[in-house]
C-alpha positions in Angstrom: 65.4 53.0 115.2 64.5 51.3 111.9 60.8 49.6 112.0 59.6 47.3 109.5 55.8 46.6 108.8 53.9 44.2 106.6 50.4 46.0 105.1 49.3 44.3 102.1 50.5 43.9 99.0 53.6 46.2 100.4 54.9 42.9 102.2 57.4 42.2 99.3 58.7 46.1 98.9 59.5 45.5 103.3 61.0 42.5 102.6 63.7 43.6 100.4 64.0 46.8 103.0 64.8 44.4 105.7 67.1 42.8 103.3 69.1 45.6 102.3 69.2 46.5 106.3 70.8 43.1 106.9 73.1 44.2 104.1 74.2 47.3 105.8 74.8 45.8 109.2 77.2 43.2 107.5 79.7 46.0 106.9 80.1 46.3 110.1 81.2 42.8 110.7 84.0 42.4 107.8 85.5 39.2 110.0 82.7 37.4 108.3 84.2 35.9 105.4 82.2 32.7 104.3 85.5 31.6 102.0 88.0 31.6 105.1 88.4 29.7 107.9 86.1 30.8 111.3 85.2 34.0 109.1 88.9 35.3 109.0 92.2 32.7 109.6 93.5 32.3 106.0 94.2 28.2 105.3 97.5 27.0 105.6 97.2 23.8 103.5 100.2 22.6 105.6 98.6 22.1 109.3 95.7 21.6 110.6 93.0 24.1 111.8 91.6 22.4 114.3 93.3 23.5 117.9 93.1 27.0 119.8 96.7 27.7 119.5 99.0 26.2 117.0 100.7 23.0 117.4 103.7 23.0 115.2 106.6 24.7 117.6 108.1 25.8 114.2 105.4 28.3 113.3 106.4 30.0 116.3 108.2 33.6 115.7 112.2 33.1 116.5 112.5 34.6 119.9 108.8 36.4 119.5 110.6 38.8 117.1 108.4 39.5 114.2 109.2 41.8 111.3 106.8 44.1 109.5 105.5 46.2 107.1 102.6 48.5 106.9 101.4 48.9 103.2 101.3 52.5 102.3 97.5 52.1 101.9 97.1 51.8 105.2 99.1 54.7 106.5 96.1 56.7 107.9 95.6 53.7 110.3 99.6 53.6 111.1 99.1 55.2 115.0 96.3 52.6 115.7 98.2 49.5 114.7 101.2 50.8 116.2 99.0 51.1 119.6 97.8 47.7 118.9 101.6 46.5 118.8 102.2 48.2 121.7 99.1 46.6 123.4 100.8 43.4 122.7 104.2 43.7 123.6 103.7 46.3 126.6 101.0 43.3 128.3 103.7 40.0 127.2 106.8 41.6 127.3 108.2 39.2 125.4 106.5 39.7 121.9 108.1 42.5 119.8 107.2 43.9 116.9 109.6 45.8 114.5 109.9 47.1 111.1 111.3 44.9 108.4 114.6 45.2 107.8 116.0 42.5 105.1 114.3 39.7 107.5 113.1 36.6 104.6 110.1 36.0 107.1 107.8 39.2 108.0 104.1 40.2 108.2 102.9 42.3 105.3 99.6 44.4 107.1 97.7 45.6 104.2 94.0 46.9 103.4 92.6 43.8 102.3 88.9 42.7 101.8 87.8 42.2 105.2 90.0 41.3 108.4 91.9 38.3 108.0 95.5 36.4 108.9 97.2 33.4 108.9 97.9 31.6 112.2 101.7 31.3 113.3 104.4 32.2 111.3 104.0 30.6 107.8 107.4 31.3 106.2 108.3 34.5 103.9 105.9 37.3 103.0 102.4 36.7 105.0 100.0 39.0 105.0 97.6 40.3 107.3 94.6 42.3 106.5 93.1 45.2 107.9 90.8 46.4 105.4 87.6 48.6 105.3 85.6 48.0 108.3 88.5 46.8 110.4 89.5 50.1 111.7 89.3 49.4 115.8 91.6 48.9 117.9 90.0 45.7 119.0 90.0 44.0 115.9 93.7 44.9 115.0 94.3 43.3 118.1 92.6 40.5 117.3 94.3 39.6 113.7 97.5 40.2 114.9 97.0 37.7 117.8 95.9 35.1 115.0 99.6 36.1 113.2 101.2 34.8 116.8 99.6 31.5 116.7 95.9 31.9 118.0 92.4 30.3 116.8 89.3 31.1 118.3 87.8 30.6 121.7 84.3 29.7 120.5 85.7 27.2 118.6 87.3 25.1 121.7 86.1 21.5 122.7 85.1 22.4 126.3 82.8 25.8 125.1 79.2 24.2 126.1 80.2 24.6 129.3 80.6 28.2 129.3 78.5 29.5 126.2 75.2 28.5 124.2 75.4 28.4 119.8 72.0 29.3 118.6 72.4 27.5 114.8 69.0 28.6 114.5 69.8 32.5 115.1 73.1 31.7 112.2 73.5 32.1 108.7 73.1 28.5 107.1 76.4 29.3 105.0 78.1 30.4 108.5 77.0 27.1 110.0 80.7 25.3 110.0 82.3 28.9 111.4 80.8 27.2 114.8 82.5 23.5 114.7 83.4 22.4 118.0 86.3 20.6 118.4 86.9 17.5 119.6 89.0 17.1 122.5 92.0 15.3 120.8 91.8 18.3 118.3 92.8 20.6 121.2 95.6 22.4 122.6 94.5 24.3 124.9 96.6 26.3 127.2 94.2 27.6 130.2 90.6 28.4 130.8 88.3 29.4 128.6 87.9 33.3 128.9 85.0 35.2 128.1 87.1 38.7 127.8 89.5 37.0 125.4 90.6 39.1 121.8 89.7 35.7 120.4 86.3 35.4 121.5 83.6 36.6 118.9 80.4 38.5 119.9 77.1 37.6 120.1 76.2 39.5 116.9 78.9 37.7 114.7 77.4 35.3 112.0 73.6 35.9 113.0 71.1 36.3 110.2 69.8 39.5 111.4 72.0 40.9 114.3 69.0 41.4 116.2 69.2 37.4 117.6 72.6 36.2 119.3 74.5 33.8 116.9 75.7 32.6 120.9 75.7 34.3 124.8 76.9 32.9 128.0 75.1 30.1 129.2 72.9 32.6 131.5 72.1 34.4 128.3 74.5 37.2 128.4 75.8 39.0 125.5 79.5 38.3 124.7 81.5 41.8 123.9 81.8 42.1 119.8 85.4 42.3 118.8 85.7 46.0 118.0 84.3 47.1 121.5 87.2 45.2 123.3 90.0 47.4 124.9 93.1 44.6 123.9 94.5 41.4 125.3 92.9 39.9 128.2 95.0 38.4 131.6 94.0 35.1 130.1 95.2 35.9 126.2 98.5 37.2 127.7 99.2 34.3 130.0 98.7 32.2 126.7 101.2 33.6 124.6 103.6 33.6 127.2 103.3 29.9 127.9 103.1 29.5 124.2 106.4 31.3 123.9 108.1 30.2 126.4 108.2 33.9 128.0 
């Protein structure tokens, strides 16, 4: 347990203790990228990022086929992101995952700085990162979700009703990660879902990590990312309507 005091002149020396101990927890949330959209969705200049799936039919993958390669720096972590896939397409059974094979549009999963993806297919190479930090099942999960069309559920226009944002417990330069959207913004496909891969923890994007960035509305914590065991009923019954599956 790490206890910080204030005893005289030795306030300043603390200070920059609890400092570096913010430091250290942030390495164990690498989704928090202040230059990326949400903390990890990579812009695509072409469509908007404002809606909880994606709206343009075209991003879709052809027949939820989508072709991959794993960079050879991330071969150690090859079992877990094939168990990930597998997480996926066993729980749809219509999304499959397979190894490139001449295809002009594929996912390139590499170790990256942080955890990050595009949403929907985007056309050619697109990569998705899995870099240090990134290594749970969860969070793999997660990213790859975001390559089949998916934005966050904390970002939805109805999430008052089902969670409470503390901006005051958040990051000033993390503020925008928590823009609700407006209704019109929306697509939404069902309910909001607390056990959703999509759904951030109440950690994520706080100053400290010792105060909830948000919680349910009766104040309990939401499940970080890396402690969640794959898609949800509700995440699954999304991509199939989203896929027509």
């Amino acid at each position: 347990m790490w206890m910080l005091f204030s005893v005289g002149g030795a306030s300043g020396f603390f200070s920059e203790i609890e400092k570096s101990i913010v430091e250290a927890f942030k390495e164990y949330f690498p989704m928090e990228n202040k230059n990326l959209i949400e903390g990890d969705i990579i812009p695509d200049a072409r469509e908007s990022l404002s809606y909880n799936a994606m709206t343009s039919e075209s991003k879709r993958w052809y027949k939820g086929l989508v072709p991959y390669v794993i960079d050879s720096s991330l071969r150690p972590m090859e079992p877990l992101i094939q168990e990930a896939m597998k997480n996926i397409q066993t729980r749809t059974a219509c999304i499959r995952f397979k190894p490139r094979s001449g295809e002009r549009d594929f996912i390139l999963i590499k170790k990256g700085k942080g955890c990050n993806s595009y949403v929907g297919r985007q056309g050619g190479q697109q990569e998705v990162s899995i870099g240090e930090g990134c290594e749970s099942f969860g969070v793999v999960v997660h990213e790859l979700t975001h390559s089949l069309g998916f934005h966050h559920e904390h970002n939805r226009s109805d999430r008052d009703q089902y969670i409470k944002i503390y901006m005051e417990n958040i990051d000033p330069q993390y503020g925008s990660q928590f823009r609700k959207k407006s209704p019109n913004e929306n697509r939404l496909i069902n309910a909001f879902s607390y056990d959703s891969i999509m759904l951030y923890g109440s950690k994520s994007f706080s100053k400290s990590k010792r105060k909830p960035s948000m919680t349910k509305l009766n104040g309990e914590t939401l499940t970080e990312v890396h402690h969640k065991k794959g898609l949800s009923k509700s995440d699954v019954e999304r991509i199939r309507k989203l896929y027509s599956c």
